[in-house]
Backbone as numpy.savetxt, mean C-alpha at the origin, in Angstrom:
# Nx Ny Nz CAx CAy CAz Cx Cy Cz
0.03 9.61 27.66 -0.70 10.77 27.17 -1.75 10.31 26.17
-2.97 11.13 26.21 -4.08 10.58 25.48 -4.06 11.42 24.04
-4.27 11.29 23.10 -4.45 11.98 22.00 -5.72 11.87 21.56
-6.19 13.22 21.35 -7.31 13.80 20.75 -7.36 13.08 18.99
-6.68 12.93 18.46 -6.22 13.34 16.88 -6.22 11.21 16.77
-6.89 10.83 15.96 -6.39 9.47 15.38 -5.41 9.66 14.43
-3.96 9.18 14.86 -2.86 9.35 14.24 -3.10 7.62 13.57
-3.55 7.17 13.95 -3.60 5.17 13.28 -4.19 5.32 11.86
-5.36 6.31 11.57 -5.42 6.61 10.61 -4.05 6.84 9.15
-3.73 8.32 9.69 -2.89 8.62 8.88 -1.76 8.05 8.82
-1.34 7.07 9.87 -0.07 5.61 9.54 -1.17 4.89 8.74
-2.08 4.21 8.74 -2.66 3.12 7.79 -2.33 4.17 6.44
-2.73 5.22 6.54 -3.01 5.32 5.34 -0.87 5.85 4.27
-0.47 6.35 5.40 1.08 6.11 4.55 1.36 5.22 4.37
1.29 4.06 5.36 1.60 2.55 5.00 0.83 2.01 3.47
0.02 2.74 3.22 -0.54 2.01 2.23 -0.03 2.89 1.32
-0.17 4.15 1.17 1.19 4.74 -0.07 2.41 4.23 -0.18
2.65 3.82 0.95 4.58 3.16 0.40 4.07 1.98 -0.32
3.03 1.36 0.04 2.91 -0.52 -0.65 2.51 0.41 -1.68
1.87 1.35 -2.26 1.60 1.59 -3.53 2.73 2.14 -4.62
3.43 2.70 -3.62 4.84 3.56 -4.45 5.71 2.11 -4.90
6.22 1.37 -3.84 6.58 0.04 -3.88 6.18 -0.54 -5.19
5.20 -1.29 -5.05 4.19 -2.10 -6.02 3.86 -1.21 -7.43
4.49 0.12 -7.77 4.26 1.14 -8.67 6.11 0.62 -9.33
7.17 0.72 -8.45 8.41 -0.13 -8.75 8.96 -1.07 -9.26
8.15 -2.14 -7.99 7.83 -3.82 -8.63 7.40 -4.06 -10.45
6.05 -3.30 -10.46 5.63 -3.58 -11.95 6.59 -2.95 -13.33
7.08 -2.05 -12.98 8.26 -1.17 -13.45 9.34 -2.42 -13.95
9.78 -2.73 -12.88 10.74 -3.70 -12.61 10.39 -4.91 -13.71
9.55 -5.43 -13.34 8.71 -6.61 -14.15 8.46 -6.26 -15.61
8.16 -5.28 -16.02 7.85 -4.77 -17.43 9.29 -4.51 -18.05
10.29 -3.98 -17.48 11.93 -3.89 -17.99 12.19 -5.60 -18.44
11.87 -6.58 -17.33 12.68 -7.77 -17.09 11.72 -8.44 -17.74
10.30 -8.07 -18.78 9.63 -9.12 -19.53 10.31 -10.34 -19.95
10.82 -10.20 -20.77 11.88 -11.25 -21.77 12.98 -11.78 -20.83
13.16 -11.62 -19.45 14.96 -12.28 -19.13 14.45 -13.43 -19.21
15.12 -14.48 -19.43 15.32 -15.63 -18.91 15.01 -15.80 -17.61
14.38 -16.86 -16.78 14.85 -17.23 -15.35 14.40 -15.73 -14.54
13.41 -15.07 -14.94 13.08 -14.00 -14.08 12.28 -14.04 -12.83
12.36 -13.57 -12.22 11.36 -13.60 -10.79 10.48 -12.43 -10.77
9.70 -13.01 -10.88 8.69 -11.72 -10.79 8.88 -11.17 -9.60
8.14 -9.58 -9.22 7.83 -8.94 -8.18 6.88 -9.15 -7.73
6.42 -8.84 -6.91 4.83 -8.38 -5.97 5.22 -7.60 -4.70
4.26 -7.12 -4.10 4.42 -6.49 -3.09 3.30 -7.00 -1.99
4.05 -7.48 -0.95 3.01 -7.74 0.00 2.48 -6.98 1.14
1.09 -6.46 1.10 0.61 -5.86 1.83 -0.97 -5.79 2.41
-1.68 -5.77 1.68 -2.97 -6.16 2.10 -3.56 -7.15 2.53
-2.94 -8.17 2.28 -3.12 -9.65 3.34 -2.47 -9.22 4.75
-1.32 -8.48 4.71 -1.26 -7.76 6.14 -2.34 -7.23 6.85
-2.80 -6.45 6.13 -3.85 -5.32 6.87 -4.96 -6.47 7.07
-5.48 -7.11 6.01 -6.66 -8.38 6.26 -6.33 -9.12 7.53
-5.18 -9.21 7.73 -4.97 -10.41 9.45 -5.51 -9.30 10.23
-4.75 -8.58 10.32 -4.99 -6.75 11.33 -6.90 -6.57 11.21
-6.89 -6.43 10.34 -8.72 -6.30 10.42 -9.56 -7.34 11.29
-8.98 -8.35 10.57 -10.09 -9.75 11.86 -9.05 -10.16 12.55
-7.90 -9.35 12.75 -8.01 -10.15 14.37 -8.32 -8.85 15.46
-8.07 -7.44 14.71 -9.00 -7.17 15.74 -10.34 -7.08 15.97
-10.92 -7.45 15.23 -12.58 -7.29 15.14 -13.09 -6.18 15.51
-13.90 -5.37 16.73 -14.57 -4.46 16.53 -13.53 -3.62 17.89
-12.32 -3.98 18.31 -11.57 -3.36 19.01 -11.14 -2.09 18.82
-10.49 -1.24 19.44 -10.12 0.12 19.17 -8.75 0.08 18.05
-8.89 1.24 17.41 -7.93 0.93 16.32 -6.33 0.95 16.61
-5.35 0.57 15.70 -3.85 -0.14 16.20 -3.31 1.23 16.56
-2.18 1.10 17.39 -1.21 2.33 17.91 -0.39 2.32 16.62
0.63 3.62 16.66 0.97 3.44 15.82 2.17 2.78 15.98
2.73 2.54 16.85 3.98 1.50 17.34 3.45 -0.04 16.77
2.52 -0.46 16.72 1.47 -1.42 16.42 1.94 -1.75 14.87
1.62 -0.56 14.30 1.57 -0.72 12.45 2.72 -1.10 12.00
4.41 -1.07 12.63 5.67 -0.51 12.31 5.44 -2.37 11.64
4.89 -3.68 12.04 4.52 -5.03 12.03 4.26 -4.82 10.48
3.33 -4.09 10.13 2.43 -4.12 9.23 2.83 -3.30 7.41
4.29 -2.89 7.94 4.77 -2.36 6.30 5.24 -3.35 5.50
4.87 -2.85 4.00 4.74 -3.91 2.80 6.06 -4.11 2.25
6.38 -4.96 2.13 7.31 -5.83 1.64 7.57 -6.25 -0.12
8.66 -6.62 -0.44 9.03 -6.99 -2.13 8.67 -8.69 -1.71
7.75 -9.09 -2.61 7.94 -10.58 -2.86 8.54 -11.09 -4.27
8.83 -12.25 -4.21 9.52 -12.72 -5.08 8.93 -14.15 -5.63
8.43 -13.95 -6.69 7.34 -14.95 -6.96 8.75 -16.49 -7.52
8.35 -17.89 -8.02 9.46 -18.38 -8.45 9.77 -17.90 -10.14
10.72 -18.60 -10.12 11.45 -18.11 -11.41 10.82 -18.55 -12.84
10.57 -17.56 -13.72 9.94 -17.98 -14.89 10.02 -19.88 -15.80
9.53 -19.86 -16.12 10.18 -21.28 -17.14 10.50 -21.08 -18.21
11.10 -21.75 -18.61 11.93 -21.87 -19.94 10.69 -21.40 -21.37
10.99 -20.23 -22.08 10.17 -20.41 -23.23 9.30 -19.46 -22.81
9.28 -18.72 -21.61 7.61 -17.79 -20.90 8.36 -16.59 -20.70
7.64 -15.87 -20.46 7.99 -14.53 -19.88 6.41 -14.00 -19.40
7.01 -12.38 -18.47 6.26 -11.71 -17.97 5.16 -11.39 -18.61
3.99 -11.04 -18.24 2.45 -10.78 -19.00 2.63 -9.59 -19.22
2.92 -8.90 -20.20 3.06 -7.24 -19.95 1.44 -6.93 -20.29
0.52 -7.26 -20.36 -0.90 -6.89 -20.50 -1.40 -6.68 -19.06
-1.17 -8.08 -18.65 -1.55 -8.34 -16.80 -0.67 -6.74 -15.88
0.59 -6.84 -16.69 1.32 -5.87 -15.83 1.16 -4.23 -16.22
0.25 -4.27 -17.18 -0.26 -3.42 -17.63 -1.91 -2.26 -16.84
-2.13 -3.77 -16.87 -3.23 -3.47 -16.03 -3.27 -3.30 -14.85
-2.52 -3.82 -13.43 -2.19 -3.26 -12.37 -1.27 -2.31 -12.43
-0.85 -2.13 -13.16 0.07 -0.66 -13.33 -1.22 0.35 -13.08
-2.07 0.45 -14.14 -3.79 1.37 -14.13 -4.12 1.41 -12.67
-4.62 -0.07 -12.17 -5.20 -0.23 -11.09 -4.51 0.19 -10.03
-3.09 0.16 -10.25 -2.38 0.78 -9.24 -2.44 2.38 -8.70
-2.23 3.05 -9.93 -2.69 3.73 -10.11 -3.20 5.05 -9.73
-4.83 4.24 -10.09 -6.05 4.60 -9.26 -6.24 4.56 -7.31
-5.50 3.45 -7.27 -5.86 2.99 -5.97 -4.76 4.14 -4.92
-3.36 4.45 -5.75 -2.86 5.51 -5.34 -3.32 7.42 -4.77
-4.12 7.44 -6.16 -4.77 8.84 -6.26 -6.04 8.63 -5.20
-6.45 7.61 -5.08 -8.01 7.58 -4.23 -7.13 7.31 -2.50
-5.78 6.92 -2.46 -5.26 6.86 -1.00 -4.81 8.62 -1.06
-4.14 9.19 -1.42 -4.31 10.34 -1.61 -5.11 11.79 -1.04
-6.43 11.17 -1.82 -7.12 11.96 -1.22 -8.22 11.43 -0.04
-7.73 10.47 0.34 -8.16 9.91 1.60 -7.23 10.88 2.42
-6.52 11.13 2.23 -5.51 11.18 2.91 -5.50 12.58 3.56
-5.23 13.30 2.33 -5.91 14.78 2.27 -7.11 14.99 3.09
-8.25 14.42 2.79 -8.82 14.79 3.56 -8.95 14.32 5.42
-8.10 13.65 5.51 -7.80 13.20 7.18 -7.39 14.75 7.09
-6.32 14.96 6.45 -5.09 16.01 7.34 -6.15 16.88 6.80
-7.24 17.31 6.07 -8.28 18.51 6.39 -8.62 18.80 7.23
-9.36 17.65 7.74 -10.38 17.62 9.49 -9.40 17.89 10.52
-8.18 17.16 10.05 -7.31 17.52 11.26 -7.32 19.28 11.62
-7.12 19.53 10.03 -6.76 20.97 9.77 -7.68 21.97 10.99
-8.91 21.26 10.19 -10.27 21.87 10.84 -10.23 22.10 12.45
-9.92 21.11 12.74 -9.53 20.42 14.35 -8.75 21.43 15.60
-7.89 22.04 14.38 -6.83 22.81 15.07 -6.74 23.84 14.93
-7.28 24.38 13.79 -8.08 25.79 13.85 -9.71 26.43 14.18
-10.39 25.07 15.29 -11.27 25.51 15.71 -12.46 25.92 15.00
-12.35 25.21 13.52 -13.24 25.56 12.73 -13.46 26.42 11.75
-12.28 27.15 12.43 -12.38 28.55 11.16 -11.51 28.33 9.78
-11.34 28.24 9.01 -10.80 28.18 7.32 -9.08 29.33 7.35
C-alpha cells in the first residue's frame, strides 16, 4: 500500500525526541554522579546515526519506517573518571541549555508536520 502522508518524517522526528529525553537523563545522571569516584560518564548516541543514514542515502527517497527501528539512540558509556577528576558540571551545564533548546525546536518541528498533516485531512478547511 502506498501512502499519501510521509510518516519517515514524523519517526525521524520522535526518534530524535527520545535521543533528546534520553540525553536530558544522561546529563541529570552525570550532574548527581559529579564527585563519585571511578564514574562513567553518560552520552547518548544518536546523531552520528542519522549522519551514516544521511550519506549513505544521498539524494534517495526517504527511510521506511521499518528502516529507522536501526536508527534509535542509545546510552553510551564514556571510560571511567581518574583518580582526583570529576564531572564538568559547567560543560554539563551547558548541554543541559543546548539540550534544551534543541528539544523545544524538535517540538515544534514536529507540531507543525502533524499541522499539514492536519491540513491534509481536513481538506483544507481549519
Amino acid at each position: 500500500m502506498v501512502s499519501i502522508i510521509d510518516n519517515s518524517t514524523v519517526g525521524l522526528l520522535g526518534l530524535a525526541l527520545d535521543a533528546a529525553g534520553m540525553r536530558q537523563q544522561a546529563i541529570a545522571h552525570n550532574i548527581a554522579n559529579a564527585n563519585t569516584p571511578g564514574y562513567q560518564r553518560i552520552s547518548v548516541s544518536f546523531e552520528s546515526r542519522l549522519d551514516a543514514l544521511r550519506d549513505g542515502r544521498g539524494n534517495m527517497a526517504p527511510p521506511s519506517l521499518a528502516s529507522l527501528a536501526d536508527f534509535r539512540p542509545s546510552f553510551v558509556y564514556d571510560a571511567p573518571l581518574e583518580a582526583g577528576s570529576s564531572v564538568a558540571l559547567d560543560q554539563e551545564m551547558a548541554q543541559l541549555s543546548e539540550n534544551t533548546l534543541h528539544h523545544q525546536a524538535l517540538l515544534k518541528a514536529l507540531n507543525k508536520q502533524l499541522s499539514l498533516m492536519s491540513i491534509a485531512i481536513n481538506e483544507g478547511k481549519r
